[in-house]
C-alpha positions as CSV (number, residue, x, y, z in Angstrom):
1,X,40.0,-61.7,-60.8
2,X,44.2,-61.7,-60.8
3,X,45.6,-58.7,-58.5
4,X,48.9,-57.5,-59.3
5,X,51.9,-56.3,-56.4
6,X,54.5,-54.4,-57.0
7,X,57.8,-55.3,-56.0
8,X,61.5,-54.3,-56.0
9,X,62.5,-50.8,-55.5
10,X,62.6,-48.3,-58.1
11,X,62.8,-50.9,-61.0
12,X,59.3,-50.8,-62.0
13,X,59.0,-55.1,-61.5
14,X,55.9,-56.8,-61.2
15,X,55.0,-60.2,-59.7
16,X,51.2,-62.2,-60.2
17,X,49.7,-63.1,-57.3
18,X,48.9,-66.3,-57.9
19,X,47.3,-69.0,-55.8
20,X,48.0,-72.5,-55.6
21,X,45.4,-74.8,-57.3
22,X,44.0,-78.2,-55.9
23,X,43.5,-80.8,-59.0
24,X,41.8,-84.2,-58.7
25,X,43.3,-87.5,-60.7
26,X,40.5,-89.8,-60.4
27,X,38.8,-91.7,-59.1
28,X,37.8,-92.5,-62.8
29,X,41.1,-91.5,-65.3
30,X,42.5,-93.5,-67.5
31,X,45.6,-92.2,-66.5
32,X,45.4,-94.4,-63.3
33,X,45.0,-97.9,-62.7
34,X,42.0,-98.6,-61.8
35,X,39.8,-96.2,-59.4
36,X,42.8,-94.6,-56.9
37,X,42.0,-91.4,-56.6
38,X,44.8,-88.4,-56.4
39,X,44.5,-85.0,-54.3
40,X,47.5,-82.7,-55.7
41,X,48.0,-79.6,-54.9
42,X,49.8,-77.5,-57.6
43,X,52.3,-74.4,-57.7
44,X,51.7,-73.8,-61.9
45,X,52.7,-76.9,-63.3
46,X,54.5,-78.4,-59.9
47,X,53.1,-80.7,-57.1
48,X,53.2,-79.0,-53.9
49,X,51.4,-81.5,-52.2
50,X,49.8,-85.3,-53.3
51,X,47.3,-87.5,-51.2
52,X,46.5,-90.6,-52.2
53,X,42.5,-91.3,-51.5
54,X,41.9,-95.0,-51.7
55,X,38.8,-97.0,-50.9
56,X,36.8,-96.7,-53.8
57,X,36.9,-100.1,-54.5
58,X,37.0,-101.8,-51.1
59,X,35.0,-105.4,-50.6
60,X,35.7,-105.9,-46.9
61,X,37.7,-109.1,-47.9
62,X,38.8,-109.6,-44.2
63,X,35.4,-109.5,-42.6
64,X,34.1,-111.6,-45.1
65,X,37.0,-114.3,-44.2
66,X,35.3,-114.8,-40.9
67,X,32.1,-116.1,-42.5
68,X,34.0,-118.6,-44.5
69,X,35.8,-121.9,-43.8
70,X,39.1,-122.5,-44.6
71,X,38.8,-123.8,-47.7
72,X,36.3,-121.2,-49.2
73,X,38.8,-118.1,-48.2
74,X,41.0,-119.0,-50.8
75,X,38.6,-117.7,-53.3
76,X,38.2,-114.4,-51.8
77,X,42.7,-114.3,-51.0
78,X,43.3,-115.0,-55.0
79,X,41.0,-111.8,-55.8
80,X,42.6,-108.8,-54.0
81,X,45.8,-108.9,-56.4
82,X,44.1,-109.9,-59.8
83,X,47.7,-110.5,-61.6
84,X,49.4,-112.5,-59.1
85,X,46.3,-115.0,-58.2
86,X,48.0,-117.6,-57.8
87,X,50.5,-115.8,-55.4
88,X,47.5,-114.6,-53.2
89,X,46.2,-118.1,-52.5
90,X,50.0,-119.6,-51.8
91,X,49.9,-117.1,-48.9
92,X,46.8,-118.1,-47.3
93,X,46.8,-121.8,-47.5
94,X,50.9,-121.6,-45.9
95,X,49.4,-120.0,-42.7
96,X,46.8,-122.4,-42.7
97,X,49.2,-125.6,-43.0
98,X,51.3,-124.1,-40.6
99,X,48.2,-123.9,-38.1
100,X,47.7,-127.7,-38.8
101,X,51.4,-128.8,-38.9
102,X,50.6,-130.2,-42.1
103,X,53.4,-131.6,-44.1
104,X,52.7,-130.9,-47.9
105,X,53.8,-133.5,-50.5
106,X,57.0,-133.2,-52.4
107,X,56.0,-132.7,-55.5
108,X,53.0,-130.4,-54.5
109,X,56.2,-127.9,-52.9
110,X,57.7,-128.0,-56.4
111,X,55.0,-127.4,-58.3
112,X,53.9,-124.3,-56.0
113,X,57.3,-123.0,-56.7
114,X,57.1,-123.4,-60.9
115,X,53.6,-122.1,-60.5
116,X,54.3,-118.7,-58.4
117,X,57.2,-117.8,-60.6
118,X,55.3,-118.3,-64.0
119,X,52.3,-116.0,-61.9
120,X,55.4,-113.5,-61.6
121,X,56.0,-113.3,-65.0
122,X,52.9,-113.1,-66.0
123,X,52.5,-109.9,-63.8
124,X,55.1,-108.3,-64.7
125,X,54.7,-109.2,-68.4
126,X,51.8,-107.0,-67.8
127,X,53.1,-103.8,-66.2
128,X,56.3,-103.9,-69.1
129,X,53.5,-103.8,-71.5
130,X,51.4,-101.3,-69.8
131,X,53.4,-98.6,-68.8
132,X,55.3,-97.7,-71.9
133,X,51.7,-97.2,-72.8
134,X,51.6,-94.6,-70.3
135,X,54.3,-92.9,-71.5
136,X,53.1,-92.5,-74.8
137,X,54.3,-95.9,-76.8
138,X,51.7,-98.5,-78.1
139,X,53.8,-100.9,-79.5
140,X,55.4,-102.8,-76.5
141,X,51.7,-103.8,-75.5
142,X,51.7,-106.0,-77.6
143,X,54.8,-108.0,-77.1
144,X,54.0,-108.5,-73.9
145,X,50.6,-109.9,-74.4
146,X,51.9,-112.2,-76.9
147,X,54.6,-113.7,-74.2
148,X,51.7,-113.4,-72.0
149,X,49.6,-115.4,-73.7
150,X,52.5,-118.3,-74.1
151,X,52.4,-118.5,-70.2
152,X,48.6,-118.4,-70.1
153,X,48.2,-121.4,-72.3
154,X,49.7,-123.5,-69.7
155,X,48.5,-122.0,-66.5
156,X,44.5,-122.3,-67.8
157,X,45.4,-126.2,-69.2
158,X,46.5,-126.7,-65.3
159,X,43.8,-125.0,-63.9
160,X,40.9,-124.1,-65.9
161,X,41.1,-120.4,-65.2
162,X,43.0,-117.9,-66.6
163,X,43.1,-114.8,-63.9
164,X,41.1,-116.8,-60.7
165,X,43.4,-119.6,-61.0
166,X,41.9,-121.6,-57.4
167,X,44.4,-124.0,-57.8
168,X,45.8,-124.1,-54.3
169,X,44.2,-125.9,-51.6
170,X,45.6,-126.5,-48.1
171,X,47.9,-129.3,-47.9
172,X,48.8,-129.1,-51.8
173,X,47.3,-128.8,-54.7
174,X,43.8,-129.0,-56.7
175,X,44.8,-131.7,-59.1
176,X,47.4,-133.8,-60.1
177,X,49.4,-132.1,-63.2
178,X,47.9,-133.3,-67.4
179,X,50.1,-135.8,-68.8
180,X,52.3,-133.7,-70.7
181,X,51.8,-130.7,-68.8
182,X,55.6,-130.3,-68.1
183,X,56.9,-130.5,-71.3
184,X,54.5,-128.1,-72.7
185,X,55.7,-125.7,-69.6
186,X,59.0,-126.1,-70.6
187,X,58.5,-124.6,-74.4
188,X,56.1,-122.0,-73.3
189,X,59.2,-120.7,-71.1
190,X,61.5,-121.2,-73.4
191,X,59.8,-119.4,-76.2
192,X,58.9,-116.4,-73.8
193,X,62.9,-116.9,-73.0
194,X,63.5,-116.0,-76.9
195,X,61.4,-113.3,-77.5
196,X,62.4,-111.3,-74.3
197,X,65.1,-109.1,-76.5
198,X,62.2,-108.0,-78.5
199,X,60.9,-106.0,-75.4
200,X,64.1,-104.6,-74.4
201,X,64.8,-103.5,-77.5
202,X,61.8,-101.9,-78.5
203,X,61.6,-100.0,-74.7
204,X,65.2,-100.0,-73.6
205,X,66.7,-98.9,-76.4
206,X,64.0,-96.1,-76.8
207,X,65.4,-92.3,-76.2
208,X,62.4,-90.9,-75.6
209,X,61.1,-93.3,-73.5
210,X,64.3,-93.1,-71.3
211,X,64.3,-89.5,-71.6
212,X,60.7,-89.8,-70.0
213,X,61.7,-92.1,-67.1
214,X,65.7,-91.7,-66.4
215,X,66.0,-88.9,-63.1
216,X,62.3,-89.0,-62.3
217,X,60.9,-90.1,-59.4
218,X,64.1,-90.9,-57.1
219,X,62.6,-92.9,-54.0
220,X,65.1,-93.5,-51.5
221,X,66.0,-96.4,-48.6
222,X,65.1,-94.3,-46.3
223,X,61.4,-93.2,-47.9
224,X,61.0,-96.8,-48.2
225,X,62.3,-98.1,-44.8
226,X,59.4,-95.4,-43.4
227,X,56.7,-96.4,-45.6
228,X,57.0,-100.2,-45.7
229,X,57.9,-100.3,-49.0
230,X,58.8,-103.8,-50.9
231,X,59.0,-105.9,-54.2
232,X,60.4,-104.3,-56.9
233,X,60.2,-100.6,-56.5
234,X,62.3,-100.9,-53.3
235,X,64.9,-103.1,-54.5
236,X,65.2,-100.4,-57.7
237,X,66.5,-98.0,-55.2
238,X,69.1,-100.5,-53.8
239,X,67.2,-102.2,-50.9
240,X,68.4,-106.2,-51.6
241,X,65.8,-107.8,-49.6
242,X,63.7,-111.0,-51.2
243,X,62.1,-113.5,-48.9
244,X,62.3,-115.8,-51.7
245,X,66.1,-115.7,-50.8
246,X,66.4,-114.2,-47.2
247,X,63.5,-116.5,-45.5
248,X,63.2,-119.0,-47.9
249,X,59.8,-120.6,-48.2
250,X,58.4,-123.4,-50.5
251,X,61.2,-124.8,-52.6
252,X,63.4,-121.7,-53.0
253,X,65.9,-123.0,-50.1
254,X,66.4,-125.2,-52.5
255,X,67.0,-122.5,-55.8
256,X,69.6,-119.9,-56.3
257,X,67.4,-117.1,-56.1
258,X,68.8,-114.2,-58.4
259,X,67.6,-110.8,-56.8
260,X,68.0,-107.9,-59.4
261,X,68.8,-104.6,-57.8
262,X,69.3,-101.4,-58.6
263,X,70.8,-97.8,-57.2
264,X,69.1,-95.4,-59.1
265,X,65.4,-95.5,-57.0
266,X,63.6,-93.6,-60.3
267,X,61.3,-94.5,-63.0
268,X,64.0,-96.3,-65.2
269,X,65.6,-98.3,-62.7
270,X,61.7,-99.8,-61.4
271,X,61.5,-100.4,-65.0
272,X,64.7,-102.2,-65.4
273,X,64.2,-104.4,-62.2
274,X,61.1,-105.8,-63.5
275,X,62.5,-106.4,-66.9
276,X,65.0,-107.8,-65.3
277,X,63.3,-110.0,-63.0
278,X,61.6,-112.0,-65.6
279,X,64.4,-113.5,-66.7
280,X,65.6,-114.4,-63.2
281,X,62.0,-116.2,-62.6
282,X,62.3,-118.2,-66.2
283,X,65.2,-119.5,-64.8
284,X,63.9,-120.7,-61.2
285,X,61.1,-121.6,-63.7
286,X,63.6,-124.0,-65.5
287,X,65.1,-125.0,-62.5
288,X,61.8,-126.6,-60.8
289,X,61.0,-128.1,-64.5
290,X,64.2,-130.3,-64.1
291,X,63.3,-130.8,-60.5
292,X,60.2,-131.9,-61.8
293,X,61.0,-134.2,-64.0
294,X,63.7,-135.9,-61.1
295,X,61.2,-136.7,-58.8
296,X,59.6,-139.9,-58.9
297,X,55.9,-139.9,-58.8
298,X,53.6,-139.2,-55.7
299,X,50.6,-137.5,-54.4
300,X,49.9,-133.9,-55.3
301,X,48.2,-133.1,-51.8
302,X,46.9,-134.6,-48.8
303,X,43.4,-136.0,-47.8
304,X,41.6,-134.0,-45.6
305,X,38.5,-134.0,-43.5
306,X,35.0,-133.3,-44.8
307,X,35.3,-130.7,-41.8
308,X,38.6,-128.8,-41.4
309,X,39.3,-127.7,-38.2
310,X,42.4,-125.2,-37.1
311,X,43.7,-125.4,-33.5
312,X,43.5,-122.6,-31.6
313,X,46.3,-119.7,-31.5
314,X,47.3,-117.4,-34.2
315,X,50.2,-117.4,-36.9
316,X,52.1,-115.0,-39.5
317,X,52.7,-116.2,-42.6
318,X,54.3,-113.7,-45.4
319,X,55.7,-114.1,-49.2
320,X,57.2,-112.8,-52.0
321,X,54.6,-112.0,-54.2
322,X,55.0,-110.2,-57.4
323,X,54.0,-106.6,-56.7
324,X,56.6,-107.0,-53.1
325,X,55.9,-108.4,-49.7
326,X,52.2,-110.1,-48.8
327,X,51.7,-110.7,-45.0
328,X,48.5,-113.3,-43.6
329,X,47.9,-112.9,-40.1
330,X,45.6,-115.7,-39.2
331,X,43.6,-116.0,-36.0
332,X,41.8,-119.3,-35.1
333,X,39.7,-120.1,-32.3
334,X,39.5,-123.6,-33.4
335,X,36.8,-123.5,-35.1
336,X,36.1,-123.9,-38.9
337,X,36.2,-120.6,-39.7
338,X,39.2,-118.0,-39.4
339,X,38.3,-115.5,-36.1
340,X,40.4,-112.9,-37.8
341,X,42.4,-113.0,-41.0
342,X,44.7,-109.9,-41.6
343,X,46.0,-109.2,-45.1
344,X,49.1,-107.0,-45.4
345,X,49.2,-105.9,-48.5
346,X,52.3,-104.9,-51.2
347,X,50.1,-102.3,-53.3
348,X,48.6,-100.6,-50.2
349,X,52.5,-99.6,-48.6
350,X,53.7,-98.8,-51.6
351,X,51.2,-96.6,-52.9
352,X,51.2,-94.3,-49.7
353,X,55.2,-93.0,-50.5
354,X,53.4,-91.0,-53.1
355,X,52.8,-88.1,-50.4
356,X,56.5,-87.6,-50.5
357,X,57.1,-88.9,-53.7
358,X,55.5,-86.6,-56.0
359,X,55.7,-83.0,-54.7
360,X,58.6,-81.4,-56.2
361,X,58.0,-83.2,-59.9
362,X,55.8,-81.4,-62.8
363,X,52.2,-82.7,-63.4
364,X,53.6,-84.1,-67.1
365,X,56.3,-86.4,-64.9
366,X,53.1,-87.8,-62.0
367,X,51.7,-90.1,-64.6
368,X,55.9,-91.8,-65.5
369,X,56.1,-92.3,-61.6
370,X,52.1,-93.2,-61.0
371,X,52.8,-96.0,-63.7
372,X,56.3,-97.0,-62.2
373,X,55.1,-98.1,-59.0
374,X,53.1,-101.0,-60.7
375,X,50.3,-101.5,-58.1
376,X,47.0,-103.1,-58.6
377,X,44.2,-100.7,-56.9
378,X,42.3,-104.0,-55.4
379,X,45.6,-104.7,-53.6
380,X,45.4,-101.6,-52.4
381,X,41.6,-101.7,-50.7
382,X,41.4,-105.5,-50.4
């Protein structure tokens, strides 16, 4: 039943009393993606309050590291983030060479490098497609999956998969590249290369869809200096930090790593960063392609016992994945099976600056910043 108080004095106003209302998003909308569960709190059509609820679909991927050897962990590490697979192995096999010493072949460090960066594109190929479709545009979708699909073509010849890729191994690589494999690599870039304009004309040069995103959702340095924010989203509010460039790792000492920034911190500029940073990683792509094709031929990875073995004491490895910064913190007793292996996560860090980030927006605006944050809900539970 609504109650009514008068207020003011001799003008006759009233006011409703009204009470806030508590609203769940999730854990199964399709306004999300995947099963993350939101708790807001609304004032009318206003966040007062928002708690993100994860778990929903945890797995216990770090206990079950502890029951496997060093090889079979890879297949649990590429699962977690399932658009950056790829990425997600890298990370885990680097703490694990670095436990051995192990010096990787040449060749096997390059083609890591070509390999990550076409996984990068491929991710974010995916969010530019998918959160226009948020906003309320179908169309881009499609371009992207069409790019996509260029991209996949290659990765699935090398590999056989085309999400699960499992072709890392510790102390390089699965198999030794097709014959032709690098020349097909090279068009499948340079077609995606061509078509880019396509997608930032169709999104960028959108009014409504900048309309939708420009202003909303302003995340600042210091929100994401608190919450342990990385990747893109940070660097869209004007944080320049990239491993990839800062603490080199792989081959990228060896690159001129472009890292796109932006001052802005809302919707727009997350947006912009991404688009941007596929064309910086076709042309690190490029650049290990030529590399490639320089270096004279050799082993792809190293022989290793039937029974691997890491020496005792403990290590932290961390990348640049796609989604922001992915930490390993490996614990070995020497034994042939991890005693602890401790995934930091991109998704999980940045998904928590939604407490602060969405009170204060409408309810229409939480689904342009829920999509902008481009997370992947497995990343987030592990």
């Amino acid at each position: 039943m609504t109650t009514e108080r008068i207020v003011g004095i001799g003008a006759g106003a009233k006011e409703l009393a009204t009470e806030d209302m508590t609203l769940n998003i999730g854990p199964q909308h399709p306004s999300t993606h995947g099963v993350l569960r939101l708790r807001l709190t609304l004032d009318g059509e206003r966040i007062s309050a928002a708690e993100p609820i994860v778990g929903y679909m945890h797995r216990g991927a770090e206990k079950l590291f502890e029951v496997r050897d060093f090889r079979q962990i890879i297949v649990l590490a590429n699962r977690h983030d399932w658009l950056s697979a790829f990425s997600s192995e890298l990370g885990v096999v680097l703490a694990v060479e670095r436990m051995l010493g192990m010096e990787v072949p040449v060749r096997a460090v390059w083609v890591r490098t070509l390999l990550a960066e076409l996984n990068r594109i491929l991710n974010h190929l995916m969010f530019l497609g998918s959160y226009p479709l948020e906003v309320g545009a179908i169309t881009p979708i499609f371009y992207a999956f069409r790019e996509r699909e260029a991209l996949q073509r290659v990765m699935e010849e090398i590999s056989g998969g085309r999400m699960h890729y499992m072709f890392n191994r510790v102390g390089g690589l699965k198999d030794e590249l097709p014959a032709g494999w690098t020349a097909r690599a090279r068009t499948a870039v340079s077609e995606v290369r061509s078509r880019m304009g396509d997608i930032d004309d169709i999104i960028m040069g959108n009014e409504i869809f900048r309309a939708r995103t420009r202003g909303v959702g302003v995340l600042t340095q210091e929100q994401i200096l608190q919450y342990g924010v990385s990747g893109p989203i940070a660097r869209a509010s004007g944080l320049d930090f990239d491993l990839r460039r800062d603490e080199p790792y792989l081959a990228y000492g060896d690159l001129d790593v472009r890292v796109v920034t932006r001052t802005e911190g809302d919707c727009l500029a997350r947006f912009e960063c991404l688009l941007d940073q596929v064309h910086a990683s076709l042309d690190l792509a490029d650049a290990c392609l030529e590399r490639l094709a320089e270096l004279p031929p050799g082993p792809i990875n190293q022989r290793l016992p039937k029974v691997l073995k890491v020496p005792e004491g403990h290590i932290y490895a961390w990348t640049e994945n796609p989604l922001g910064i992915n930490g390993y913190y490996l614990v070995s007793r020497g034994e042939k099976t991890p005693w602890r292996m401790k995934l930091r996560s991109a998704s999980f860090n940045n998904i928590q600056v939604l407490t602060e980030l969405l009170p204060g927006n409408l309810v229409a605006d939480m689904i342009a910043i829920l999509g902008s944050m481009f997370f992947v809900v497995g990343d987030i539970d592990k």
